[in-house]
TORMAR-799184 format. One record per residue (C-alpha): residue in three letters; y negated, z negated, x negated. Coordinates in steps of 0.05 Angstrom, whole numbers, padded with zeros to 5 digits, always signed. Layout:
% TORMAR-799184
ALAYZX/...
//
This chain:
% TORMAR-799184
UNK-01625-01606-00560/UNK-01617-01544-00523/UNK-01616-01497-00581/UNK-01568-01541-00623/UNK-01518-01526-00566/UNK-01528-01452-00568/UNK-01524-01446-00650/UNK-01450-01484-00636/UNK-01433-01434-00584/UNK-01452-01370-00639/UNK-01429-01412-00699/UNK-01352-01423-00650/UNK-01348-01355-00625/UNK-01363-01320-00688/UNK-01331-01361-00745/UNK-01259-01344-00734/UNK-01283-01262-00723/UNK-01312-01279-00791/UNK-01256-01311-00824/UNK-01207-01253-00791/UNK-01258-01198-00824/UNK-01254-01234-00886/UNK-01179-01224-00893/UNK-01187-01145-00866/UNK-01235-01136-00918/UNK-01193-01161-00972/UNK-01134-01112-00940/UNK-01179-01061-00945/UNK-01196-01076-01020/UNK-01121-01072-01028/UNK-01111-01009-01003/UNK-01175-00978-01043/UNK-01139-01004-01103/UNK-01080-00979-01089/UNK-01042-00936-01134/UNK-01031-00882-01073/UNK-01107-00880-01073/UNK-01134-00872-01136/UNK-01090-00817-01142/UNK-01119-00783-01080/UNK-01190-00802-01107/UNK-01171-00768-01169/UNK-01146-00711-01133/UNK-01211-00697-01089/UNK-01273-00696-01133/UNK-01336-00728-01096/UNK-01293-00774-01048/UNK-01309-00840-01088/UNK-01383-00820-01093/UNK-01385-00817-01010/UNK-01336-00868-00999/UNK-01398-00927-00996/UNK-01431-00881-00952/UNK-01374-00873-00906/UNK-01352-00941-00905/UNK-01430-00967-00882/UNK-01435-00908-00828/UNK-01381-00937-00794/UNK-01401-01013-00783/UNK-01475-00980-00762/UNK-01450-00923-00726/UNK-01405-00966-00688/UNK-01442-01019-00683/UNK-01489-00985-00640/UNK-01429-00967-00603/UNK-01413-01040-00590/UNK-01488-01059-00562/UNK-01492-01004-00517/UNK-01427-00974-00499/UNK-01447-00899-00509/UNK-01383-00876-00524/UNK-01395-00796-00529/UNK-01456-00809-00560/UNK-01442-00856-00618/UNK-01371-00807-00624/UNK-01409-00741-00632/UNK-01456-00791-00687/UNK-01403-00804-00724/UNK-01377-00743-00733/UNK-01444-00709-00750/UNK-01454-00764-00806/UNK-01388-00760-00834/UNK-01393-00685-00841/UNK-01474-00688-00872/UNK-01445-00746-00913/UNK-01394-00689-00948/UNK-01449-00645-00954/UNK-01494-00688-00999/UNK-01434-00713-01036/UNK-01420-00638-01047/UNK-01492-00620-01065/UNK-01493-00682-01116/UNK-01440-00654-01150/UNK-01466-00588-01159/UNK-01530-00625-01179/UNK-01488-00665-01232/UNK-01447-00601-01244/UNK-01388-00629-01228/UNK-01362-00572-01171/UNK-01320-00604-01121/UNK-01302-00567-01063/UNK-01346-00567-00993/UNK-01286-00556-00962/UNK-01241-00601-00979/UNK-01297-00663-00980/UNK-01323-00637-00906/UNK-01245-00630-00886/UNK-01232-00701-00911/UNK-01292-00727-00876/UNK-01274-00689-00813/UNK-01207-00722-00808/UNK-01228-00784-00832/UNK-01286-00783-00781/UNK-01238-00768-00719/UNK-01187-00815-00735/UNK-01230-00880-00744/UNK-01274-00850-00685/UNK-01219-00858-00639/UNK-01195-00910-00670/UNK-01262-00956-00668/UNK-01273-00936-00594/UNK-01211-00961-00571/UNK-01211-01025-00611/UNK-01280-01040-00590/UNK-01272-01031-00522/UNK-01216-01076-00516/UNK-01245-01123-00560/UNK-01314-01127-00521/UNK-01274-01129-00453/UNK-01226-01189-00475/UNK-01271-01223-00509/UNK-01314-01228-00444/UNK-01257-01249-00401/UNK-01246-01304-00454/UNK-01315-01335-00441/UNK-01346-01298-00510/UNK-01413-01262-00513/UNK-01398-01188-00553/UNK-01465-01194-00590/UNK-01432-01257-00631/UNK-01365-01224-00642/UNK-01375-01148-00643/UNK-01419-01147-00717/UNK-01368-01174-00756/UNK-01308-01139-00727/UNK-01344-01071-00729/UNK-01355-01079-00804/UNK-01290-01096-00819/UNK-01256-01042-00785/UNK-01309-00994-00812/UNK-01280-01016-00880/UNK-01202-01020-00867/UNK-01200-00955-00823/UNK-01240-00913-00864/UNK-01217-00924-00926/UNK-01147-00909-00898/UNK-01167-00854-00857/UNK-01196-00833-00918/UNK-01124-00829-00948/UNK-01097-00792-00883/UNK-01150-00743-00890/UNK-01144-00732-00967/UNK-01059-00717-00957/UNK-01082-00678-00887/UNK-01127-00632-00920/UNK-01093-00630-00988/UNK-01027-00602-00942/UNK-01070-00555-00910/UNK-01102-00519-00978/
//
């Protein structure tokens, strides 16, 4: 059957992108529970309360990156999510009555932003580009590596920007 042959095709492609995001994903994991970062959660109030936010902007923002290759577009996205994402992290904390500072969340997010920006452009680029030369279609491979590097990059961009902006203030 036609379509059996075209489920193998997805199911080859994709399965080892899967199996390599599972393993990034568990890195990441590692690094959220790392001692280095819950001390620089600790030290910034709000940044755990964003950090789901963050993380799922990422594999969406980029994502849409991925399908249509609109790098300043998706970049100057980003960045305006990652900034409104401090801002209701910020308001929800003076909701809760918790404080927090705008400036060092927004900072954070700023940095954080950039970094994987640049970061997930490049990546996904090169991935979308080899994979084609290898005979892969993007649409089966770019989903699962977007997600993964959404999670790995920004929680540790989320470190960089914590010890960036804590330096700074």
């Amino acid at each position: 059957m036609p379509g059996h042959d075209s489920a193998r095709e997805i199911y080859r492609q994709a399965l080892p992108v899967i199996g390599v995001s599972l393993i990034a994903g568990l890195f990441a994991g590692t690094i959220l529970g790392s001692e280095t970062m819950r001390a620089n959660i600790a030290e910034v109030p709000g940044l755990l309360l964003l950090l789901p936010a963050f993380l799922a902007t990422r594999g969406g923002v980029y994502g849409s990156l991925g399908a249509r290759l609109s790098t300043g577009l998706s970049f100057l996205n980003g960045m305006t999510v990652s900034v409104f994402i401090a801002v209701v992290t910020y308001l929800a904390l003076v909701l809760f009555g918790d404080g927090g500072s705008l400036f060092q969340l927004v900072g954070v997010m700023v940095v954080a932003g950039f970094l994987s920006a640049v970061l997930m452009i490049t990546v996904l680029i090169a991935v979308i580009f080899v994979g084609y030369r290898r005979g892969l279609d993007p649409d089966n491979v770019i989903g699962p590596v977007v997600t993964t590097l959404g999670d790995v990059f920004g929680v540790l961009f989320l470190l960089v920007g914590v010890s960036v902006v804590g330096a700074v203030s």
